[in-house]
C-alpha positions as CSV (number, residue, x, y, z in Angstrom):
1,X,75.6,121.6,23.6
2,X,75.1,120.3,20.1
3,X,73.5,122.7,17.7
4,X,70.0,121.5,16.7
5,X,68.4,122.2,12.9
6,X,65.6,121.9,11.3
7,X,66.8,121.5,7.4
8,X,67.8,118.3,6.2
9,X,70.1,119.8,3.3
10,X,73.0,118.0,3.1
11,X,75.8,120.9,4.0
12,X,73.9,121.0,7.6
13,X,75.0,118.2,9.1
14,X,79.1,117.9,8.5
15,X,80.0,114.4,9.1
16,X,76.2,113.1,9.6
17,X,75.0,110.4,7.6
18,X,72.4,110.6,5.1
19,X,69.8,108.9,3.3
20,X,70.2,110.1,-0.4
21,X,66.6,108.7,-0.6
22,X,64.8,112.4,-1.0
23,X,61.2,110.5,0.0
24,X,62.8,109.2,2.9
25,X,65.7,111.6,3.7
26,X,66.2,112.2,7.4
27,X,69.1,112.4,9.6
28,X,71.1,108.9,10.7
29,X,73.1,107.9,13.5
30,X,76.0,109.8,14.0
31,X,79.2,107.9,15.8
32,X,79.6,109.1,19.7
33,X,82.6,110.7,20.9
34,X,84.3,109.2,24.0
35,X,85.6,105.6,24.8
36,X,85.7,103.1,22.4
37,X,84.4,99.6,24.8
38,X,85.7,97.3,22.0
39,X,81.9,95.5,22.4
40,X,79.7,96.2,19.5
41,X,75.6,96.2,20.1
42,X,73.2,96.0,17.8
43,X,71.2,99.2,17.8
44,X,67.8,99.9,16.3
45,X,68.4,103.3,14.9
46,X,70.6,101.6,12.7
47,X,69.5,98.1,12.5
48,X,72.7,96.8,12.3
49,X,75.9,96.5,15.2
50,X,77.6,99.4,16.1
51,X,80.5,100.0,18.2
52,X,79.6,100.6,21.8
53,X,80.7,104.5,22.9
54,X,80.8,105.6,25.8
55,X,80.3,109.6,26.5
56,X,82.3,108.9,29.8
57,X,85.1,106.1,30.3
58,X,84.1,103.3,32.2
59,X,80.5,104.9,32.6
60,X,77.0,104.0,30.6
61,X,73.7,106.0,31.3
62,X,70.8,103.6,30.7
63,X,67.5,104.3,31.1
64,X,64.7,102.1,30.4
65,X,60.9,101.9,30.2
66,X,59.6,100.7,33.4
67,X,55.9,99.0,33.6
68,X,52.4,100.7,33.8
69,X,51.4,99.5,36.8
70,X,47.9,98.3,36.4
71,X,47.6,95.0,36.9
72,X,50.2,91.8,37.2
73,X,53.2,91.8,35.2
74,X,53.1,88.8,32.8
75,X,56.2,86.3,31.7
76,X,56.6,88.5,28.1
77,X,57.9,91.6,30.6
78,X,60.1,89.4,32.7
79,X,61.6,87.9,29.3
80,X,62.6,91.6,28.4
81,X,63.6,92.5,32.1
82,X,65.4,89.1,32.7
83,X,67.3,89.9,29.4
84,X,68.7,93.2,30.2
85,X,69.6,92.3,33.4
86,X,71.6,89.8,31.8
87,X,73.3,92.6,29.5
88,X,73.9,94.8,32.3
89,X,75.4,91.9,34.0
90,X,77.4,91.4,31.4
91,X,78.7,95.0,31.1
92,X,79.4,95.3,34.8
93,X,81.0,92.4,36.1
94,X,82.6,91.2,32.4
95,X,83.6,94.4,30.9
96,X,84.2,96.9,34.0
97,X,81.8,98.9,33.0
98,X,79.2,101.1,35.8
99,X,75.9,101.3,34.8
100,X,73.8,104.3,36.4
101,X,70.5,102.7,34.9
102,X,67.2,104.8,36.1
103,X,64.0,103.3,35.6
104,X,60.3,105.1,35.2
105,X,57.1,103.4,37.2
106,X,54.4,104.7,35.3
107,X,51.7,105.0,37.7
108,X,49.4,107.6,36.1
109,X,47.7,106.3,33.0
110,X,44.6,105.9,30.9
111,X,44.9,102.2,32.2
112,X,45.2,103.1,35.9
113,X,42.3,105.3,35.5
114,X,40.2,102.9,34.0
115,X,41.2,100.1,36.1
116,X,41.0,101.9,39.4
117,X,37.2,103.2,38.1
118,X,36.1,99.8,37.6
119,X,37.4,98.6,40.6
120,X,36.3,101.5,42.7
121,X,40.0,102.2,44.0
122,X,41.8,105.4,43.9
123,X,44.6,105.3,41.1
124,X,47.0,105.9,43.2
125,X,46.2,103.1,45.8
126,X,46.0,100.6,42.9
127,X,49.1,101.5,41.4
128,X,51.2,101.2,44.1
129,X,49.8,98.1,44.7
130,X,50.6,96.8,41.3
131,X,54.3,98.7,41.6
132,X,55.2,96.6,44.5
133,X,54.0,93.5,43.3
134,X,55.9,94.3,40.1
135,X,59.2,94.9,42.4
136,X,58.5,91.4,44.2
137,X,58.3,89.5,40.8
138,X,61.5,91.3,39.9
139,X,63.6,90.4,42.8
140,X,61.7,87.0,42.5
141,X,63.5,86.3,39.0
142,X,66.5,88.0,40.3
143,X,66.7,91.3,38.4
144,X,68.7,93.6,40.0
145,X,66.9,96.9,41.1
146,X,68.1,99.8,38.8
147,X,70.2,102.4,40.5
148,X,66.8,104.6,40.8
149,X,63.0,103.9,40.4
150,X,61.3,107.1,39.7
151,X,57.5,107.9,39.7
152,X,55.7,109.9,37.3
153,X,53.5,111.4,39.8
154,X,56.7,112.7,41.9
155,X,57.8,114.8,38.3
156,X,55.0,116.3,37.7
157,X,56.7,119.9,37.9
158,X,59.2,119.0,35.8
159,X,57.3,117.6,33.1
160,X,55.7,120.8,33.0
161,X,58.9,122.5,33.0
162,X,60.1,120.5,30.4
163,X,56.5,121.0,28.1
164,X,57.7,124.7,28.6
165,X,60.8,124.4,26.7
166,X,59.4,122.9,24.3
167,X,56.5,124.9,23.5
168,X,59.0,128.1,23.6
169,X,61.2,126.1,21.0
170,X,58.6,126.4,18.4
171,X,57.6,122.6,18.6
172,X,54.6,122.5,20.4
173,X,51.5,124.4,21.0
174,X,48.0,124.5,23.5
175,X,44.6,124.3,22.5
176,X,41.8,125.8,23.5
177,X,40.4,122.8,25.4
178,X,43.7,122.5,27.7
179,X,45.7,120.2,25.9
180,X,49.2,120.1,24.7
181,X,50.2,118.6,21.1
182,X,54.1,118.1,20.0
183,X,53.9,119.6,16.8
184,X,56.0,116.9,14.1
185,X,56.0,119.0,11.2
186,X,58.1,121.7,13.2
187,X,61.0,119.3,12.9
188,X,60.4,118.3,9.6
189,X,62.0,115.0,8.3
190,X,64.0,114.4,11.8
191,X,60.5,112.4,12.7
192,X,60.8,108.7,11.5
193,X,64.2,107.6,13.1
194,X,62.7,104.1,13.9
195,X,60.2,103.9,10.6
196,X,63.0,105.4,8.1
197,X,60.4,108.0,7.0
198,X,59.2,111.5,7.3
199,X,56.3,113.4,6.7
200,X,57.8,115.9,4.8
201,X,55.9,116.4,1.5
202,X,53.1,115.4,2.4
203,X,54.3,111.6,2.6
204,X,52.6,110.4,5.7
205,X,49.7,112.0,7.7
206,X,50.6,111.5,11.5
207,X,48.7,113.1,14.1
208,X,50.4,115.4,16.8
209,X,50.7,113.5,20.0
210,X,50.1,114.8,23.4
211,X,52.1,116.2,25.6
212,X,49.6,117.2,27.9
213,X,46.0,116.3,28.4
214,X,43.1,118.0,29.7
215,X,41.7,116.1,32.7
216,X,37.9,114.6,32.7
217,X,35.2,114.5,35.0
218,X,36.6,112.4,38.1
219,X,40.1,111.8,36.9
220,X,43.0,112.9,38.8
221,X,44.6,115.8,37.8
222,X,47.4,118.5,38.6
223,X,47.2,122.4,37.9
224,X,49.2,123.3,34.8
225,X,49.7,126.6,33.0
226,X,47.0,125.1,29.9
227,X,44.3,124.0,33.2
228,X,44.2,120.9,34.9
229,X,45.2,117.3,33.5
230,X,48.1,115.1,33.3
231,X,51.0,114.5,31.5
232,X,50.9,112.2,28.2
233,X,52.6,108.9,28.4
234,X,55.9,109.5,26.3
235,X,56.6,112.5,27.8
236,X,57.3,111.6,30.9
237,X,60.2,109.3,29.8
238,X,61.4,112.6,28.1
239,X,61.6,114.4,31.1
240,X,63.1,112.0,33.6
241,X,65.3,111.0,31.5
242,X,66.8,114.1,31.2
243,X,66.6,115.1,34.6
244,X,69.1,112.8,35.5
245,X,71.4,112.4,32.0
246,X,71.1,115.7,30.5
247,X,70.6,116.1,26.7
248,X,72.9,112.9,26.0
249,X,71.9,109.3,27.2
250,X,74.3,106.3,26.3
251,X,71.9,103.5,26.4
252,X,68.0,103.2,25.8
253,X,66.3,100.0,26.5
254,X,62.7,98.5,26.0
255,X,60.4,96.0,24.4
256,X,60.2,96.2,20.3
257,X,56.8,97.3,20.5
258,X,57.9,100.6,22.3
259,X,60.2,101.6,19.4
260,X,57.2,103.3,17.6
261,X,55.6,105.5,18.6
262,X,56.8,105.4,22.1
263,X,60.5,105.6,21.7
264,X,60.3,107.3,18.3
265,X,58.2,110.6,20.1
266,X,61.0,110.4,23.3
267,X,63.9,111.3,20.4
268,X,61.6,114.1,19.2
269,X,60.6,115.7,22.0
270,X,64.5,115.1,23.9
271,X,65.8,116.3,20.5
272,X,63.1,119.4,20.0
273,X,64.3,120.7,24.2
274,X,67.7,120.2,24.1
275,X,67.8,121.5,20.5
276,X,70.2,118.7,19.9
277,X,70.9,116.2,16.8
278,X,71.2,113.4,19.2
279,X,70.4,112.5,22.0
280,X,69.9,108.9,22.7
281,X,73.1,107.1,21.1
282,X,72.0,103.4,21.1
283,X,68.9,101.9,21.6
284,X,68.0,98.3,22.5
285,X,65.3,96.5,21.5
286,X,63.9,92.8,23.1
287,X,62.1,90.6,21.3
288,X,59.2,89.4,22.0
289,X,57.7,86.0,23.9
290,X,55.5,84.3,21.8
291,X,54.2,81.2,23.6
292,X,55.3,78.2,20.9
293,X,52.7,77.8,18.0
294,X,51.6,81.3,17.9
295,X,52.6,84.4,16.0
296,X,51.4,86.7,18.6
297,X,53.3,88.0,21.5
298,X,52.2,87.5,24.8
299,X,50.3,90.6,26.2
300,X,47.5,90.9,28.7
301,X,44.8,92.6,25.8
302,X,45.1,89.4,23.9
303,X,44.6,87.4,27.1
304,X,47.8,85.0,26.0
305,X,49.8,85.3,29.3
306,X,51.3,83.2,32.1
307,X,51.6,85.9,35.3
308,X,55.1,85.5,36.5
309,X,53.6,84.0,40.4
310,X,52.1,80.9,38.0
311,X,55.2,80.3,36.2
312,X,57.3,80.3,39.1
313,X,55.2,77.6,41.0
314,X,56.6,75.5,38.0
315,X,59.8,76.8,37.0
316,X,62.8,78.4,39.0
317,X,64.1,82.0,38.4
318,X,67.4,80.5,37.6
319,X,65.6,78.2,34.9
320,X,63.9,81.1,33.0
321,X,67.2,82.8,33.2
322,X,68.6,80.2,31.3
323,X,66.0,80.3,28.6
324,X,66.2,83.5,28.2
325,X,70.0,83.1,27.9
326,X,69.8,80.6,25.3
327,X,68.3,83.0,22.6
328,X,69.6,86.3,21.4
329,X,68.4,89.4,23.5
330,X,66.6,91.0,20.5
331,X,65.4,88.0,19.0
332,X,61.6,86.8,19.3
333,X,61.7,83.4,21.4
334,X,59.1,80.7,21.6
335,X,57.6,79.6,25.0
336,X,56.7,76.1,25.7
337,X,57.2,73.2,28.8
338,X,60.0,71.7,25.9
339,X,62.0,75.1,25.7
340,X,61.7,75.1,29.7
341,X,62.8,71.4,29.9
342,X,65.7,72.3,27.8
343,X,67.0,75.3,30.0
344,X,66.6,72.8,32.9
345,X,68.3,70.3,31.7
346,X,71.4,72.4,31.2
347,X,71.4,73.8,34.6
348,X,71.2,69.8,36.1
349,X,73.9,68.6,33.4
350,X,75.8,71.8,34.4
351,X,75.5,71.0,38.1
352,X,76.2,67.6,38.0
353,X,79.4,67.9,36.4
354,X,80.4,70.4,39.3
355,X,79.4,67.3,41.7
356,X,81.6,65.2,39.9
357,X,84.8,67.1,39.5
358,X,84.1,67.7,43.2
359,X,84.1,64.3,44.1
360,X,87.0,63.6,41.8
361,X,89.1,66.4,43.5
362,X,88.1,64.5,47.0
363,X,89.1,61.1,46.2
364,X,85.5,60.1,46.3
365,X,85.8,59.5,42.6
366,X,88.6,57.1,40.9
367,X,89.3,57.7,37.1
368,X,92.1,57.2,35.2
369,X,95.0,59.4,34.4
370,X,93.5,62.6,32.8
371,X,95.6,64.7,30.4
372,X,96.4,67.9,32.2
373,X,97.3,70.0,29.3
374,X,94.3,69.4,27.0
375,X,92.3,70.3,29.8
376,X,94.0,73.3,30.5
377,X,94.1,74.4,26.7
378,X,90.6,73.9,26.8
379,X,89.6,76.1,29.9
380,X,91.9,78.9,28.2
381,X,90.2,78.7,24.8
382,X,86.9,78.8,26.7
383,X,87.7,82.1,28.2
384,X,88.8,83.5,24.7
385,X,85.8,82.5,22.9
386,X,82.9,83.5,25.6
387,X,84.5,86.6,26.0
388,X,84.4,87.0,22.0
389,X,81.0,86.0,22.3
390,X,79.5,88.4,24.7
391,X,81.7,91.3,23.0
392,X,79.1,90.8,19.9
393,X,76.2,92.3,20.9
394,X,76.0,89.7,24.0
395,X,75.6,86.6,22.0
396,X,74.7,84.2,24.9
397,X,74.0,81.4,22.9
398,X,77.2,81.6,21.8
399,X,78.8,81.5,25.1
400,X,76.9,79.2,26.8
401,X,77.8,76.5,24.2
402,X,81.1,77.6,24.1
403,X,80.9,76.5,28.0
404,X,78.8,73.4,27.8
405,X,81.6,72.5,25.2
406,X,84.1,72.4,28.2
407,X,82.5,70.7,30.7
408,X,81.6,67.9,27.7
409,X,85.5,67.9,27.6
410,X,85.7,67.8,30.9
411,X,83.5,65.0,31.6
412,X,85.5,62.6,29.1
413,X,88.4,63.1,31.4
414,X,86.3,61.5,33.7
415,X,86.6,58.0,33.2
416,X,85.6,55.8,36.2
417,X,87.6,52.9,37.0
418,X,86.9,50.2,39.5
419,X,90.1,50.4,41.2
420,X,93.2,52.5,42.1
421,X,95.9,52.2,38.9
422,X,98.3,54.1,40.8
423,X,97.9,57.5,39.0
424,X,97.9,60.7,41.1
425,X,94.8,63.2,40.6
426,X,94.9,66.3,38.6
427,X,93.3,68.2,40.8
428,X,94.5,71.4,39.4
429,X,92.7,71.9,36.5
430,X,89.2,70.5,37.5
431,X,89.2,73.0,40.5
432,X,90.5,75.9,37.9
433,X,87.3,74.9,35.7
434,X,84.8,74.2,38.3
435,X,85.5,78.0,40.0
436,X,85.2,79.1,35.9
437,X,82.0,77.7,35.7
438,X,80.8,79.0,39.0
439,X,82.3,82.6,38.1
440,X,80.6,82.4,35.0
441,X,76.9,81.7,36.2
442,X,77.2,84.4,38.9
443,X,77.5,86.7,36.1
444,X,74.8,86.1,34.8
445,X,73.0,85.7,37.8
446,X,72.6,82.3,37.9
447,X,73.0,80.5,41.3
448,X,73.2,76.5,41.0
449,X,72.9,75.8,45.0
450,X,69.4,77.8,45.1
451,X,68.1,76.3,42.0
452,X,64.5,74.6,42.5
453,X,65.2,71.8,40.5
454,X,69.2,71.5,41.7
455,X,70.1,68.3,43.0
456,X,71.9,69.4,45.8
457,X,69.2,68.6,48.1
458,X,68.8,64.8,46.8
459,X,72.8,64.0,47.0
460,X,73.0,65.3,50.4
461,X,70.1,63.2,51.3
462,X,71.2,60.2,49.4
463,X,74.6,60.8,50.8
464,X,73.8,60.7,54.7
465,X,71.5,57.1,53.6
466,X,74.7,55.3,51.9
467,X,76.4,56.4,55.1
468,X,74.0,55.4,57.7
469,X,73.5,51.9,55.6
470,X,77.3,51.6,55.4
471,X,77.5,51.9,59.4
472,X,74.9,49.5,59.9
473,X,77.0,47.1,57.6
474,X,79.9,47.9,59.7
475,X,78.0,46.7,62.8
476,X,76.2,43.5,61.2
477,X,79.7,42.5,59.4
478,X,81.4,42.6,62.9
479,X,83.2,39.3,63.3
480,X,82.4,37.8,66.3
481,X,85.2,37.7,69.4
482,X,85.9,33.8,70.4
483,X,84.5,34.0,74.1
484,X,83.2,31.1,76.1
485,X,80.3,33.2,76.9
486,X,79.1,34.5,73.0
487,X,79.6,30.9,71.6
488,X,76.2,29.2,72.8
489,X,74.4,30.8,70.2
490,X,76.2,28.8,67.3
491,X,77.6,31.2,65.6
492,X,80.9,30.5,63.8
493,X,84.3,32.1,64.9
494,X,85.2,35.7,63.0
495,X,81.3,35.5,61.3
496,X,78.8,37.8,62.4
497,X,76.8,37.0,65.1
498,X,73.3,35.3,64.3
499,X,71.0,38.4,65.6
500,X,72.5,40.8,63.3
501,X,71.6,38.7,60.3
502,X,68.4,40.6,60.2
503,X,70.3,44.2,59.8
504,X,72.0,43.0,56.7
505,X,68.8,42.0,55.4
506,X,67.4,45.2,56.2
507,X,70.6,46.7,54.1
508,X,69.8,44.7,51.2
509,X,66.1,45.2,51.6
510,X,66.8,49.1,51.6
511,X,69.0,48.9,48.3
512,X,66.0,46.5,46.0
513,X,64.0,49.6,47.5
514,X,65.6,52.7,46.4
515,X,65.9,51.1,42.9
516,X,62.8,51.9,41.6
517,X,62.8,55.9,42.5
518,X,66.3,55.5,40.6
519,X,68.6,55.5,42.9
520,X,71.1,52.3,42.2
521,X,73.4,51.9,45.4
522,X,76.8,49.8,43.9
523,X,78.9,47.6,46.2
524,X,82.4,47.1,45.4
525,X,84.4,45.1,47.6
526,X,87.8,46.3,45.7
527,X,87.5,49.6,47.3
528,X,84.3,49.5,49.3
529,X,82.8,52.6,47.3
530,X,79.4,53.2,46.8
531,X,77.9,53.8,43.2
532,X,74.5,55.5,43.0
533,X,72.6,56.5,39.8
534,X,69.4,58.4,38.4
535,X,67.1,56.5,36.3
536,X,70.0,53.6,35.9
537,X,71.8,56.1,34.1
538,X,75.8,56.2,34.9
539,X,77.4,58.1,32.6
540,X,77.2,62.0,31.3
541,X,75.6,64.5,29.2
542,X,75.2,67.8,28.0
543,X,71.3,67.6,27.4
544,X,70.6,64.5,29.5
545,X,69.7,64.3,33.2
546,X,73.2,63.0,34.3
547,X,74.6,60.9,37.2
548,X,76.0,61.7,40.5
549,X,78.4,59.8,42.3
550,X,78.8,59.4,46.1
551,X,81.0,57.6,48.7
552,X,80.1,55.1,51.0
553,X,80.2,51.2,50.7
């Protein structure tokens, strides 16, 4: 175990660094021993990139701030949720890394206890009605499930365990009235980690927080050494987080607004138990959804929000993922029908790329001779620079131009002619960068088949129409046989008999149909192949709502 101190003279810390501010002068980040990832992350005790350390190889501890569970979540949690996934994602399946992440539900609270009051409930009925509503909306927007929820409520002993240790530490004391304070000044200038000041001197007057509180008239309650109460809110993170990691955690996670007080009073009171100088190594901060026009961040007390069941009545989970993938995890991010347009149409100019290199692969396509090694250059520098990308501090943006840059290279290699030039099909390298692609969404969890707005469904109904109108052709283009009996209708010799007229006409009638729901169904009699289009639209690209191509005659 790390020795813990109190002093902040500079001979205490060997190796630490300091601020040689004396107003401000506090204890800094101090590089982790263990394995080196070669990813650097940008972490807020800093505020610049570090280099990502892991206390075990191949191994991160992550624990994050679940939700209070009071009422729905809203879309500014699933941005934050959504985006971490994403990292963890990233770590696991790009980098090799396991996550053990543990996540609190918070379902004892001044909130719950209000809410439940008012809606004459018992808090613990209405938060576990809000918990697994919260769990649905997750698995909804396809976050994966951290390795462990915990409760609050289920912790209760060792939260008193752990208010224990620290009252016997020195940093903490009870009043008469049955509550429990943290005691900052006992620590001196380590408080302020987040703020980069202290209240040594005098400098800032910050109230003791709770640890502890002393229960009211009708509120739920559990016996305690100080009386009956509860625990206070940023203890509890305290305490389950150490139960599982110890008095070292790899990876802290949460919204920006948690960083003060609520993640600022978790360091102290970790730090103040385990008498250590650090326990939390890196922690990662989200930045907020701000729905486009306003400076505020959506939250439920402002009355701002869009409740994730709305949203996805409009929008897929695959969609919001690729919003939230087009902005950096810790950047604020504007909300709007235009950003969610956007993210869509990358996922359909995405998917209908895949379609077309598909078709190419199958013969269903005909283009001209493609230049093998470019694409293959281009598929390898690809790799190279989304890997780069998503070393430095996840930079998804980054990546996900990096791959719409491809499949832009890719779709110029598919020319369409109108007939065979006698070139072979390079296979090869499309079906190398169509499984990229593919690898690459699942990653980040994104699933082009089970996409809302995926066109999957419309080719394979389009599809079986060109076929069923290309066998009723077949049957009305029939010639007729020479036959003493089939001649008294007057029908020519090798021309199609006079009753099927009328199921051509139907095949023409269908086409002039279809046309104006923008489907445009092509005839060539060079290689009876059947062209069909959205909006009149044939060609490609990146940000436009892009054509498909089908067999058929």
């Amino acid at each position: 175990m790390r020795p813990f101190r109190q002093t902040c003279a500079l001979t205490s810390f060997p190796g630490a660094l300091r601020c040689q501010c004396r107003a401000l002068c506090y204890i800094a980040w101090s590089k982790p021993a263990g394995q080196d990832t070669g990813l650097k992350v940008f972490n807020s005790l800093t505020k610049r990139k570090e280099p990502l350390i892991l206390a075990k190889e191949g191994a991160a501890s992550w624990y994050s701030c679940g939700p209070t569970v009071y009422d729905h979540a809203h879309l500014g949690h699933a941005c934050s949720y959504v985006r971490f996934d994403i990292l963890q994602r990233i770590l696991s399946r790009v980098f090799g890394i396991n996550v053990t992440h543990i996540m609190v539900i918070t379902d004892i609270d001044d909130k719950i206890i209000q809410r439940s009051q008012k809606d004459n409930i018992s808090a613990t009925a209405l938060a576990k009605i809000y918990e697994e509503e919260f769990k649905n909306d997750m698995s909804a927007l396809k976050v994966l499930p951290p390795t462990l929820y915990m409760r609050v409520t289920e912790n209760i002993p060792q939260i008193i365990a752990f208010i224990k240790g620290i009252i016997n530490n020195g940093h903490a004391y009870a009043t008469h009235e049955g509550h429990v304070y943290f005691d900052i000044r006992s620590i001196g200038n380590r408080y302020g980690k987040f703020t980069g000041m202290s209240v040594a001197g005098g400098k800032r007057d910050i109230r003791d927080f709770a640890l502890w509180k002393a229960s009211k008239p009708l509120e739920p309650y559990w016996e305690s050494p100080w009386g009956r109460g509860r625990p206070g809110w940023h203890i509890e993170c305290s305490t389950i987080a150490s139960s599982v990691f110890g008095d070292q955690l790899d990876i802290h996670s949460g919204g920006i607004d948690l960083a003060f007080p609520h993640h600022e009073n978790e360091i102290a009171q970790c730090e103040a138990y385990h008498k250590c100088d650090q326990w939390g190594n890196y922690f990662l901060h989200s930045g907020h959804l701000h729905l486009r026009g306003s400076t505020e961040k959506m939250s439920k007390s402002l009355k701002n929000y869009i409740t994730i069941k709305d949203f996805l009545q409009s929008y897929s989970a695959d969609e919001f993922r690729m919003f939230c993938l087009l902005s950096r995890y810790q950047s604020a991010v504007d909300y709007s029908d235009t950003s969610m347009a956007i993210a869509r149409s990358l996922l359909q100019s995405i998917s209908a790329f895949i379609h077309d290199a598909e078709s190419y692969m199958k013969g269903q396509l005909l283009c001209q001779a493609v230049d093998e090694v470019a694409l293959w250059q281009r598929l390898a520098d690809t790799k190279a620079s989304v890997q780069k990308a998503l070393a430095d501090d996840f930079d998804t943006p980054r990546a996900i131009d990096a791959v719409m840059s491809l499949i832009h290279h890719g779709n110029c290699q598919l020319q369409v002619i109108s007939k065979a030039n006698g070139s072979s099909r390079s296979a090869a390298p499309f079906g190398a960068i169509v499984s990229y692609i593919r690898d690459f969404l699942d990653v980040l969890g994104i699933d082009l088949l089970h996409s809302v707005d995926s066109p999957g469904l419309l080719e394979n109904v389009v599809e079986e129409l060109v076929r069923f109108r290309s066998e009723v052709r077949s049957i009305a283009l029939a010639p007729q046989e020479v036959t003493p009996s089939n001649t008294k209708d007057g029908t020519p010799p090798g021309q199609p008999r006079r009753d099927r007229v009328p199921l051509l006409r139907a095949c023409d009638a269908l086409r002039k149909n279809l046309e104006p729901f923008g489907v445009h169904i092509k005839v060539s009699a060079l290689f009876m192949a059947s062209l069909w289009t959205v909006g009149g639209n044939p060609r490609r690209h990146e940000n436009m709502q892009t054509s498909h191509r089908l067999s058929g005659d």
